[in-house]
C-alpha positions as CSV (number, residue, x, y, z in Angstrom):
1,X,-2.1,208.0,101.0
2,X,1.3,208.5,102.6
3,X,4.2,209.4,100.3
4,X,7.3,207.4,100.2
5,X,10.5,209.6,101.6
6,X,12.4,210.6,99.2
7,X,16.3,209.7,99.4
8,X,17.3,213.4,100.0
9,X,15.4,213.2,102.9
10,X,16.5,210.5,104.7
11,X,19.3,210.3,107.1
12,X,22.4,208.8,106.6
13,X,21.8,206.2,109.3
14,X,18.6,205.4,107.2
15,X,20.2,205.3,103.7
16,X,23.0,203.2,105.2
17,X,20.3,200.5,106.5
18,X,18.3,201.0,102.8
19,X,21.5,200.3,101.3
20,X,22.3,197.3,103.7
21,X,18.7,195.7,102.8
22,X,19.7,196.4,99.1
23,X,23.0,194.5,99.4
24,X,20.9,191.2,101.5
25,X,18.5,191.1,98.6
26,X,20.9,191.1,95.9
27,X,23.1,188.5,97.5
28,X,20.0,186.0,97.9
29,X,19.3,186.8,94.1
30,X,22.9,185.9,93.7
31,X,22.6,182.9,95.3
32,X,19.2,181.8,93.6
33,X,21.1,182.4,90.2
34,X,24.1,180.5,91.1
35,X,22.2,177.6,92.3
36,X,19.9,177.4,89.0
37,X,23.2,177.7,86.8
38,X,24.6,174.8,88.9
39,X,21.4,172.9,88.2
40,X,21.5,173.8,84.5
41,X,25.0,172.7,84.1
42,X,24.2,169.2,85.6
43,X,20.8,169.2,83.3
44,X,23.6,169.5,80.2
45,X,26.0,166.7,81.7
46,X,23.3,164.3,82.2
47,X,21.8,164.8,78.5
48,X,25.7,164.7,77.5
49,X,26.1,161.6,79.1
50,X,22.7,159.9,77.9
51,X,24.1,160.7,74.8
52,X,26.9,159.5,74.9
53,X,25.6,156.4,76.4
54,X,22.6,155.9,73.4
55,X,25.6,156.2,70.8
56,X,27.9,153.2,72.7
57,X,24.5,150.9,72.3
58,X,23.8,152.2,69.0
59,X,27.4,150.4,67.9
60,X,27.1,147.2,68.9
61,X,30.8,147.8,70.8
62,X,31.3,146.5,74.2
63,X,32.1,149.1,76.9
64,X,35.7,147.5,77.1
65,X,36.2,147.9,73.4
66,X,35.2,151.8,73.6
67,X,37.9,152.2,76.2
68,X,40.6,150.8,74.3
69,X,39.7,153.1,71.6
70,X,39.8,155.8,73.6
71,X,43.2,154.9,75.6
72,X,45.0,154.7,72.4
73,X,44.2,157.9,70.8
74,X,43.8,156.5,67.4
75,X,40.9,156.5,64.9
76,X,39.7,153.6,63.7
77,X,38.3,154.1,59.7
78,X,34.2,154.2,59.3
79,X,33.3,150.3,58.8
């Protein structure tokens, strides 16, 4: 079985290209992770949202009446 060189051995020009390859890989793992993260952060919003939506139904307000509440800042007391 042939033996891997080791990295003393190798020439510059060889340990520049390893290191090139190295630098490729990591940046597509980069990217893979960056995309997921995006994904999981719309996952969250959507959930958030659902939510948020589920909670207007559950009260029997209109959508109208929800954004006046909003708009004015204030708190109406628990009914």
């Amino acid at each position: 079985m042939p033996r891997r060189k080791k990295v003393e051995n190798l020439s510059l020009e060889e340990m520049l290209m390893k290191t090139e390859q190295e630098i490729k890989t990591t940046e597509a793992e980069l990217k893979e992770l960056r995309l997921k993260a995006k994904e999981l952060r719309k996952k969250i919003e959507d959930k958030q949202k659902d939510e948020i939506f589920s909670a207007l139904l559950a009260s029997g307000k209109t959508v109208e009446e929800v954004m006046t509440y909003l708009k004015s800042g204030n708190e109406e007391k628990a009914e």
